[in-house]
N, C-alpha and C positions, 0 to 999 in steps of 0.2 A: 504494500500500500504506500510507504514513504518513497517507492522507484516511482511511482506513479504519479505523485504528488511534485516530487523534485520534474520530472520530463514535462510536467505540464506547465507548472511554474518556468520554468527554463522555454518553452517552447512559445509561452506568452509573454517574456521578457525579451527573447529574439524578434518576435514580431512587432514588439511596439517600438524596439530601437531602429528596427528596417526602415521605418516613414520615414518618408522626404519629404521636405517643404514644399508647399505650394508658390510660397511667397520670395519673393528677391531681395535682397538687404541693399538692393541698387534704384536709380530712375535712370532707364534706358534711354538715350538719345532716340529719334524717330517722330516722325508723323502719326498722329493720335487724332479718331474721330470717336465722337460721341452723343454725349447730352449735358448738359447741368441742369439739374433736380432740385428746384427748389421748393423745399417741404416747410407748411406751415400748418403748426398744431389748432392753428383754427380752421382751416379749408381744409373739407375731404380727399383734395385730389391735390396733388402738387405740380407745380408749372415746371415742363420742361422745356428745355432750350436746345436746338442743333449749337455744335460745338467743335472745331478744329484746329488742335493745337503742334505745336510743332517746337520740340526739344534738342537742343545743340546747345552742347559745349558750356552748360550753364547758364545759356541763354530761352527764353521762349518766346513765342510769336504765336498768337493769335488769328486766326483768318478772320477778316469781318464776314458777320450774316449776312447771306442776301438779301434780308427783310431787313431794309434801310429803318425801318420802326424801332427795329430792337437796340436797346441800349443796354449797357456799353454795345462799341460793334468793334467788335477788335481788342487791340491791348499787345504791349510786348511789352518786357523786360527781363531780368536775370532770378536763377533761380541757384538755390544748394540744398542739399539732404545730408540730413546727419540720423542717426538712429529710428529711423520709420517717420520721418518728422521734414516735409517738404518747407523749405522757406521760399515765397515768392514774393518779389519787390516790383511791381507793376513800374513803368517810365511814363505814363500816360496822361495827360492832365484832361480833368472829366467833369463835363458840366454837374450842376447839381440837381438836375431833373430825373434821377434815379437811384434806386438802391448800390450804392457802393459796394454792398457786400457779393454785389455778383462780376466784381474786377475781381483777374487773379492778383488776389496780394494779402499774402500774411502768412500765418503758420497752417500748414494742414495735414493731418494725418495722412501715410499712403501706403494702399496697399499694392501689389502688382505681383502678376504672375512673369512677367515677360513680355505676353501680349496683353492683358490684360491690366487697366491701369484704373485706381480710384481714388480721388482725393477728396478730403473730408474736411472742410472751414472748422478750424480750433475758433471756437469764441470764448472769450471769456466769460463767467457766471457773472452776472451781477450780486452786487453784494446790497445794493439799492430796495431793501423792501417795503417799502412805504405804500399806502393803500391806494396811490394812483398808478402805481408801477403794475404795467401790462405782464402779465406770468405766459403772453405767447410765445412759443419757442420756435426759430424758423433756422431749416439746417438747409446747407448748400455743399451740394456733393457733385464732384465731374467724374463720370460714368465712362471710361475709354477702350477705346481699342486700337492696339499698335497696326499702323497700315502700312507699313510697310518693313 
């Protein structure tokens, strides 16, 4: 009974060290198309956006929308990763007729397979809880995939 015990233990120790990550401890240079999802905890549905970005050298570049409407339309500037942790520094100067938080710029989480690329807006918690402060919560994620 302890032979049996030890082989199964040993044979379930072997297989959970065999996994391999899904994930890349890198951001691939390449052309990336997508969406940005923007999710608000008071609308059932959340708004997405066509999306195409393009990674070099620390740098990124934004393709503008076709739909001249959509704002931002576009955007470039430089980017660096450290520990799952994308920093992007948008170059872009941007009227104030729309949500800023959907320019790439700031800190975001990332996931990526290689082909597969997701970045996730770090916002900070408010610490503001006064009984005017709105408790809606709105998350901005870019959905990608490596095109080339």
């Amino acid at each position: 009974m302890k032979v049996q015990i030890c082989i199964l233990l040993f044979a379930l120790i072997l297989s959970l060290g065999c996994k391999k990550t899904t994930n890349i401890n890198v951001l691939q240079d390449g052309n990336y198309t997508g969406v940005l999802v923007i999710t608000n905890s008071v609308k059932s549905v959340p708004e997405t956006r066509p999306i195409s970005i393009s990674l070099r050298d620390g740098k990124f570049n934004i393709t503008p929308s076709a739909d001249t409407k959509l704002k931002p339309s576009g955007g470039k500037g430089t980017y660096s990763f450290k520990k799952g942790i994308g920093y992007f520094e948008d170059a872009g100067v941007w009227t104030a007729d729309f949500d800023w938080n959907m320019v790439l710029n700031g800190e975001y989480d990332i996931r990526s397979s290689g082909v597969d690329l997701t970045l996730r807006k770090r916002l900070n918690a408010k610490t503001d809880l006064s009984p005017a402060t709105s408790y809606a919560t709105i998350d901005y994620e870019y959905i990608l995939k490596r095109s080339n």
